[in-house]
C-alpha positions in Angstrom: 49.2 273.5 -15.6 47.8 271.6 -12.5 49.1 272.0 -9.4 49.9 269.3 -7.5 47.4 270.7 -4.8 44.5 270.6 -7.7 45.4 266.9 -8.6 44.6 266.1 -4.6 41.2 268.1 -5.5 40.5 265.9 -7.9 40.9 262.7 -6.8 39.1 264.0 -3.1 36.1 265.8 -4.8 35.2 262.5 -6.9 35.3 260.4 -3.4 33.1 263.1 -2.2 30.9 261.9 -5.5 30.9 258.3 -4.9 29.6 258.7 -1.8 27.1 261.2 -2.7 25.9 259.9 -6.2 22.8 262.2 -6.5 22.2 265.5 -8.0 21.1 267.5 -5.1 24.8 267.0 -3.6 26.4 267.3 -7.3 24.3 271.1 -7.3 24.9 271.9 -4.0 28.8 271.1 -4.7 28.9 272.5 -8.4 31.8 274.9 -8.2 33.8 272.3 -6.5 32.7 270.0 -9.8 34.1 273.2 -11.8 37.5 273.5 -10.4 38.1 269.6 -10.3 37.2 269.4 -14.1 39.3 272.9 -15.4 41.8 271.1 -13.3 41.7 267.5 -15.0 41.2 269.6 -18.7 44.4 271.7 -17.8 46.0 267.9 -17.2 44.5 266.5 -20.4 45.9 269.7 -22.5 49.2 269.2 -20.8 49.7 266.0 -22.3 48.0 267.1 -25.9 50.5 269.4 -26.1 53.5 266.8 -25.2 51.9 264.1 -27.7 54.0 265.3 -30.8 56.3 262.4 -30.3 53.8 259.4 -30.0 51.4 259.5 -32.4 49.7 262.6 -34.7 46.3 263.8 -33.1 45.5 266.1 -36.0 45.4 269.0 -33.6 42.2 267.7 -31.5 41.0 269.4 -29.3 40.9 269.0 -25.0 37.1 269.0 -24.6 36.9 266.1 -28.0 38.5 264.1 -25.7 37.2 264.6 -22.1 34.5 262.1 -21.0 30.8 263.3 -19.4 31.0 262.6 -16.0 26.8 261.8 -16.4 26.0 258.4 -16.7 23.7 256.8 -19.6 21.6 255.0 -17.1 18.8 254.3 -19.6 19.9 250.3 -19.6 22.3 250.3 -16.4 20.4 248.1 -13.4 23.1 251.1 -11.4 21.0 254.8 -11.6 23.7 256.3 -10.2 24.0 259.8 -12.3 27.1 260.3 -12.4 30.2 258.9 -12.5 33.0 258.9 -9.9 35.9 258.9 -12.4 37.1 261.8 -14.7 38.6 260.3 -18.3 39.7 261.3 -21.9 40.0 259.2 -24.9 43.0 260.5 -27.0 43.3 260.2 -30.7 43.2 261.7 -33.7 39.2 261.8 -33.0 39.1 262.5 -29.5 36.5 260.2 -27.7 35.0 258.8 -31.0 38.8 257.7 -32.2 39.1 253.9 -32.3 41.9 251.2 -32.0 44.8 253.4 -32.2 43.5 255.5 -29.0 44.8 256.7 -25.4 43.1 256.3 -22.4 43.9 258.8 -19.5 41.5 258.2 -15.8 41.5 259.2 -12.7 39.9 257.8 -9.7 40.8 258.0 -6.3 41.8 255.1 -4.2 44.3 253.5 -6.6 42.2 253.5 -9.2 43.8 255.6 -11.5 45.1 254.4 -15.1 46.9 254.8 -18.7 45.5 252.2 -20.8 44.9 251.2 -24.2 43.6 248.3 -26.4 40.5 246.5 -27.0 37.9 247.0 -24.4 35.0 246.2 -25.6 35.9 244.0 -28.7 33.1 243.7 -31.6 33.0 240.1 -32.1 35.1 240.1 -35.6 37.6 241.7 -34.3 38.1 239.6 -31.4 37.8 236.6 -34.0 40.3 238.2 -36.4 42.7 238.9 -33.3 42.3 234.9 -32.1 43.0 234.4 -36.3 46.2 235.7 -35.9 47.4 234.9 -32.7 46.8 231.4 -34.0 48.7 231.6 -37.1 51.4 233.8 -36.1 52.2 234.9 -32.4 55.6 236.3 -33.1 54.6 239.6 -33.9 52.8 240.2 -31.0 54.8 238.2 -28.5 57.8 240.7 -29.3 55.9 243.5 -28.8 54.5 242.5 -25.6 58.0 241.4 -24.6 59.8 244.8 -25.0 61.4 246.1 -22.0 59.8 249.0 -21.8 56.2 247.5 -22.5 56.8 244.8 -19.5 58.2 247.5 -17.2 55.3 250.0 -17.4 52.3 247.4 -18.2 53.7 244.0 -17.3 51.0 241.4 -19.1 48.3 242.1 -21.0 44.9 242.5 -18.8 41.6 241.7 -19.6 38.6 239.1 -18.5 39.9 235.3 -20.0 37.4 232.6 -21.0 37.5 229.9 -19.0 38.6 227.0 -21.3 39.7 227.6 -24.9 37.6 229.6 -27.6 35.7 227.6 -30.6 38.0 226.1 -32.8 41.3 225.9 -30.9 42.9 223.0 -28.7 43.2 223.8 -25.1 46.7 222.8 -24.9 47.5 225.6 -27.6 51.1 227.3 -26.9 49.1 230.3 -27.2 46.6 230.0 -25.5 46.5 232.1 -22.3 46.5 235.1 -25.3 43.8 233.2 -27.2 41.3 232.9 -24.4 41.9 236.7 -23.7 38.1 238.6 -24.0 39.6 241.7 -23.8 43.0 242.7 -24.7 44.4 245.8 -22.5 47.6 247.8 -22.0 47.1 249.2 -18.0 49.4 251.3 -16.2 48.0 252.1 -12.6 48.6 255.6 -11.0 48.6 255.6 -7.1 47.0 258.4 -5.7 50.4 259.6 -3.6 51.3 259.9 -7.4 48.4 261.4 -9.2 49.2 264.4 -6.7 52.9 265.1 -7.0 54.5 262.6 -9.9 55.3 263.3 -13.4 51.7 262.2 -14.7 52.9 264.1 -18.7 56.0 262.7 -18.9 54.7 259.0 -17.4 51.6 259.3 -20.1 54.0 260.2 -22.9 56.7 257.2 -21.7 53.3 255.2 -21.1 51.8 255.5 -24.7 55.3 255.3 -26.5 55.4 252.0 -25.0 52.3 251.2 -26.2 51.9 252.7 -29.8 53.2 249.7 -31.4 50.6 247.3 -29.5 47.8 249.6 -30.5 49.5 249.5 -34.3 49.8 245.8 -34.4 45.6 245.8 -33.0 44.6 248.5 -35.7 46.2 246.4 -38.6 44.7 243.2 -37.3 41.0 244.2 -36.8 41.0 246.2 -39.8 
């Protein structure tokens, strides 16, 4: 289990990072990079072993779902090596899982999230999203109106076109969700909480509250 003091380890060792983003300082501070990343897969495992009640992971394990912290920075105009965050993906496939997926990151300074959704959309499922939205909202209007779901993630986030997408009106009743480019579920951590709050038992409440938006995605875009 991770200490509280560990979580404050964390979250100070990847400042340290993001102001030292080169890899003579990363191997000059590589057994503080240790302990902050047993720490963060001691957190991950914590919650692993709590998930029983949201969803079925299949018995995945930690390390399938902890991110690299180097960057691909074959086609990034940043060259930065490494990133200042720490991250898992959890699912029944770890990092490679898809829609139905959990997203657990730490970064100092606020930064710090549970989220979920479509990040990165492929452009048919965006389109088959916007499909039914249009003919249909209901479904997903309930969802997104639970109490629990507005308490922990409020309204759906995500970068919005700037006037309607092809093919629908711009006075659409729907169409602050329709011109949604991204579709995300974010609960932000402060850092006063990272440290000494419940972060298992928020993640479980967090991604209970969430299963049946990630449900309603998966049968939409599949």
């Amino acid at each position: 289990m991770a200490t509280k003091g560990e979580r404050g380890e964390i979250l100070e060792y990847l400042r340290d990072l993001r102001a030292n983003n080169d890899r003579e300082w990363f191997e000059a501070n590589r057994i503080r990079y240790e302990g902050a990343r047993a720490s963060f897969l001691g957190l991950v495992g914590e919650i692993l072993s709590a998930f029983g009640p949201v969803d079925e992971l299949g018995g995945i394990d930690v390390k399938a779902c902890v991110f690299r912290i180097n960057r691909d920075v074959r086609f990034a105009n940043d060259k930065t090596p490494y990133k200042s965050t720490m991250s898992a993906l959890i699912g029944a496939a770890g990092r490679k899982s898809g829609v139905r997926s959990y997203y657990f990151h730490l970064e100092p300074d606020g930064a710090s999230m549970l989220a979920g959704g479509l990040h990165s959309p492929e452009p048919r499922q965006l389109s088959a999203v916007r499909e039914a939205i249009g003919r249909d909202s209901r479904p997903l209007k309930r969802i997104l109106g639970a109490a629990d779901f507005k308490r922990l993630f409020g309204e759906l986030a995500g970068e919005r076109l700037k006037t309607a997408p092809l093919g629908y009106a711009k006075d659409h009743p729907d169409i602050e969700l329709l011109r949604l480019k991204r579709l995300l579920a974010v609960h932000p951590m402060s850092d006063a909480f990272v440290r000494g709050g419940d972060i298992v038992g928020r993640a479980i409440e967090a991604f209970t509250a969430m299963k049946p938006f990630l449900l309603w995605l998966e049968k939409t875009t599949s």
